[in-house]
N, C-alpha and C positions, 0 to 999 in steps of 0.2 A: 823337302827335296831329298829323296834317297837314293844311294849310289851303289846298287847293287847286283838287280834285274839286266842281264845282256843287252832287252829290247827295251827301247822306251815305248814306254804303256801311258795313254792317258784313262785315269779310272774314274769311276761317276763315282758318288759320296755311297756309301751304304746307306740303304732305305732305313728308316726310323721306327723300331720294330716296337718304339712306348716302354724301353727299357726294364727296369727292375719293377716298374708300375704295375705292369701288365705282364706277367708270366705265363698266368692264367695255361694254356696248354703245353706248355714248356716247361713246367717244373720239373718233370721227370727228370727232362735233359740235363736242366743245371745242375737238381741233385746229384744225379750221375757224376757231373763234372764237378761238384763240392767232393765226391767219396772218390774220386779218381785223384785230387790234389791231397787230399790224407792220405792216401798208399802211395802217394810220390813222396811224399816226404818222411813216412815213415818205413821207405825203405832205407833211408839215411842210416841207418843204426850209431854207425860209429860216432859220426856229425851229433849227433843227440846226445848218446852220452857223452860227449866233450862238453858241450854246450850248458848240461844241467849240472854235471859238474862247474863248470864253470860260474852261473848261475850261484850254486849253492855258496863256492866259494867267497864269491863277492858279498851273498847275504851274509853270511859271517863278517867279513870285514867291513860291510857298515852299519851292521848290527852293534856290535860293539864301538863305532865311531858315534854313531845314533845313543847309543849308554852314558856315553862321555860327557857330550853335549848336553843332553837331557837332566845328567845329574848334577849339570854345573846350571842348567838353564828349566828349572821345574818348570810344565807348562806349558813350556814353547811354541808358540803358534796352535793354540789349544788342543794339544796331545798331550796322553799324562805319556810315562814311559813306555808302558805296555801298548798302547798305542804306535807310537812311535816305530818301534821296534818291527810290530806287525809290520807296517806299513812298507819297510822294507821287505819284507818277506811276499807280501802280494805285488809289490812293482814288479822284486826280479822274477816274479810269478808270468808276470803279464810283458816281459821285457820283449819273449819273442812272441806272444800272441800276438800284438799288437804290430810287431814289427817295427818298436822303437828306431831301430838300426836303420831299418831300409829291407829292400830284400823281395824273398817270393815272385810276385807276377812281375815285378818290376827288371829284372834278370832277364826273364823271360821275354819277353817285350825291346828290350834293349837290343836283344842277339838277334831279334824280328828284323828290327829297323839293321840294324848292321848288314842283314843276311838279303833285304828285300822281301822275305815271305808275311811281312806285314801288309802286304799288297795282296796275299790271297787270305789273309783275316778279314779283311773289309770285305772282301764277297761271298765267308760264309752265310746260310743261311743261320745265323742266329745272330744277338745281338752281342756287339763289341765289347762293349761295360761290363754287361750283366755275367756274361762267359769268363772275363777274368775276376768280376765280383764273387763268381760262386767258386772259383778255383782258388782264392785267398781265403774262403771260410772256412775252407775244408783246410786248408793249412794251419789255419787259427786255429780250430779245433785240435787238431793233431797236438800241436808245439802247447797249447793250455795242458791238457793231458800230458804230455811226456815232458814239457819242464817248467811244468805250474804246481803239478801234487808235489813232488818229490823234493822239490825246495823247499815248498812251505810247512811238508812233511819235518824235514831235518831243522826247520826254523821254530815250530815248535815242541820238539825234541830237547831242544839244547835253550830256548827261551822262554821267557815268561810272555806269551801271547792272547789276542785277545779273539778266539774262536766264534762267529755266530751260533746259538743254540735251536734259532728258530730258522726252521727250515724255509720261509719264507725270504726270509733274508738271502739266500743260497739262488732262490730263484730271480730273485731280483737283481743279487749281483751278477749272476748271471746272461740276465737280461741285459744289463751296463756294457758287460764284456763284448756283447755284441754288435750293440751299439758303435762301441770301444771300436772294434775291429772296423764296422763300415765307415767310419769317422777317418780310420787310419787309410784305409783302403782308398779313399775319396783324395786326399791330399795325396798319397804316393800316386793316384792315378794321374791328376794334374799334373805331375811333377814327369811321368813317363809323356806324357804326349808331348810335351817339350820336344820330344826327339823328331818329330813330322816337321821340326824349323830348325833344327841343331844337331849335327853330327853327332857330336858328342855333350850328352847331358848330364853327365857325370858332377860336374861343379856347381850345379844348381840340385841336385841330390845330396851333395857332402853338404851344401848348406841345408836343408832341409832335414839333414839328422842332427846338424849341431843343434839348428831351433827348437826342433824336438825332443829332445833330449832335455835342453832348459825349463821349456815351456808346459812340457807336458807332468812336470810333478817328477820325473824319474830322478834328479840328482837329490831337491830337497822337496816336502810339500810346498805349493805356491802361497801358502799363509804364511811363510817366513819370509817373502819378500816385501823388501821396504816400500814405505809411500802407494803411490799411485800404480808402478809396478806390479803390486800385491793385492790391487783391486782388478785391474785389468785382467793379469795373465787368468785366472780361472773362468774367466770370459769368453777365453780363446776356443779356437777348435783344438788346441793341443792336448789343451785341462782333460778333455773328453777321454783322451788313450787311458789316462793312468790316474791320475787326482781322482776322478768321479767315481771309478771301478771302485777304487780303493777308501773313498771316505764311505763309499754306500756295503763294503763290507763293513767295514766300523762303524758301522750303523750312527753315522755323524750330521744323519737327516734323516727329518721322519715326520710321515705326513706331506703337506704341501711341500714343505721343503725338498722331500726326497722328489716328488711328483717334478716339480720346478728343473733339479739340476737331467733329470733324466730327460726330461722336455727340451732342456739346453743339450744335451745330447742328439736326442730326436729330432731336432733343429737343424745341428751341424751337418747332419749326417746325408738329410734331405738338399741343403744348398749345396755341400759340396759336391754329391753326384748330378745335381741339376747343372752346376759349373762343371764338372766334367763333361757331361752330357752337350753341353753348349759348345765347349772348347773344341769335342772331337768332330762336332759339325763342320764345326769354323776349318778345321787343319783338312776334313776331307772332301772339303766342297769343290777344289782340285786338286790333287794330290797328280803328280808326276813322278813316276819311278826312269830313273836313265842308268846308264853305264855304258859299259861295252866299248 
């Protein structure tokens, strides 16, 4: 129910355009709209360098937390130091690819529902998903470049870190990061159509960054958690944002194993847009806009 539009409108569902499956003659468009969300956000300037500062700053401070630890606890969750160390260097790398926080289409989509004009998104011609799918790559992209080098630049500057040599490796983390991103994009999506039953979905958001944040490997890797815990969590679709990115730079899989956890990637990434895909049927099969 949204409360926004002067006239009450009843809208039919938007037609089922076979989503991110089926581009096929469309790709132009979404590319387009992928390089249109990098020059939206790379007009930010100021916003970015706060941000990678910010970033840097924190890799130092649990850079040196991560030394502490490590030199009290050789090994830990089978990272030697150098390890270790890295590993915070590629999270705060991946903190805003990913959109650990929350953020991007999600902003966006909110002020929609707020304003009504999410009632003339359902009758563009193109697809719902796939149009905010390709405007959060293009943001990933952007925010990986402007505060993913430059931390990890100043992390191995001032660290003893553990650099891949084989350019292989590059493209495959790579590959994860991508992964990474439509893993994250799928669960933030889920989490904005909320708003088609809920004024404000803001509290189901703030919980969705706490999880993430835990779950996803950003405070510690999830091999340091205890019991049962510490088998599960890397199971999750969270493990996906940041654990997998980050063990497949440190090359801590190889072989089936690397194929496996990127497949558990490839996985997440498929159900969760399939469960979006289903949820935004379900929310516009009637959709009602009132006000006035």
């Amino acid at each position: 129910m949204l409360n926004a539009v002067p006239a009450a409108t009843q809208l039919r569902p938007p037609p089922d355009t076979g989503g991110v499956a089926r581009l096929g003659p469309s790709a132009r468009l979404y590319l387009a709209v992928a390089r249109a969300g990098f020059r939206r956000f790379a007009g930010y300037r100021a916003a970015t360098l706060a941000g990678t500062v910010t970033n840097t700053v924190f890799g130092f401070i649990l850079a040196y937390t991560f030394l502490a630890l490590w030199q009290a606890r050789p090994g830990l969750g089978g990272y030697d130091t150098t390890q270790a160390v890295t590993y915070i260097w590629i999270s705060q790398a991946l903190l805003a690819t990913v959109a650990v926080l929350g953020g991007g289409f999600q902003d966006d989509i909110k002020d929609r529902f707020r304003s009504g004009d999410i009632a003339i998104d359902l009758y563009r011609p193109v697809d719902f998903q796939s149009w905010w799918l390709a405007t959060d790559l293009g943001r990933a992209c952007f925010q990986l470049l402007a505060r993913g080098i430059l931390p990890t630049a100043a992390g191995a500057l001032a660290f003893d870190t553990r650099l891949p040599h084989d350019p292989a490796v590059w493209a495959v983390f790579l590959l994860s990061v991508l992964l990474a991103v439509v893993v994250s994009f799928g669960l933030r999506f889920l989490v904005s159509l909320t708003g088609f039953w809920m004024q404000d979905a803001e509290g189901i958001r703030s919980v969705m960054v706490v999880v993430t944040m835990f779950f996803s490997g950003m405070l510690l890797p999830l091999g340091l958690f205890p019991g049962w815990l510490g088998e599960l969590a890397p199971l999750l679709p969270w493990a996906a944002m940041i654990q997998i990115p980050t063990d497949v730079f440190l090359e801590r899989h190889s072989g089936a194993g690397l194929l496996g956890i990127l497949g558990l990637q490839l996985l997440w990434a498929a159900l969760l847009l399939a469960a979006g895909r289903a949820v935004q049927r379900l929310a516009t099969r009637k959709v009602v806009v009132q006000g006035g």
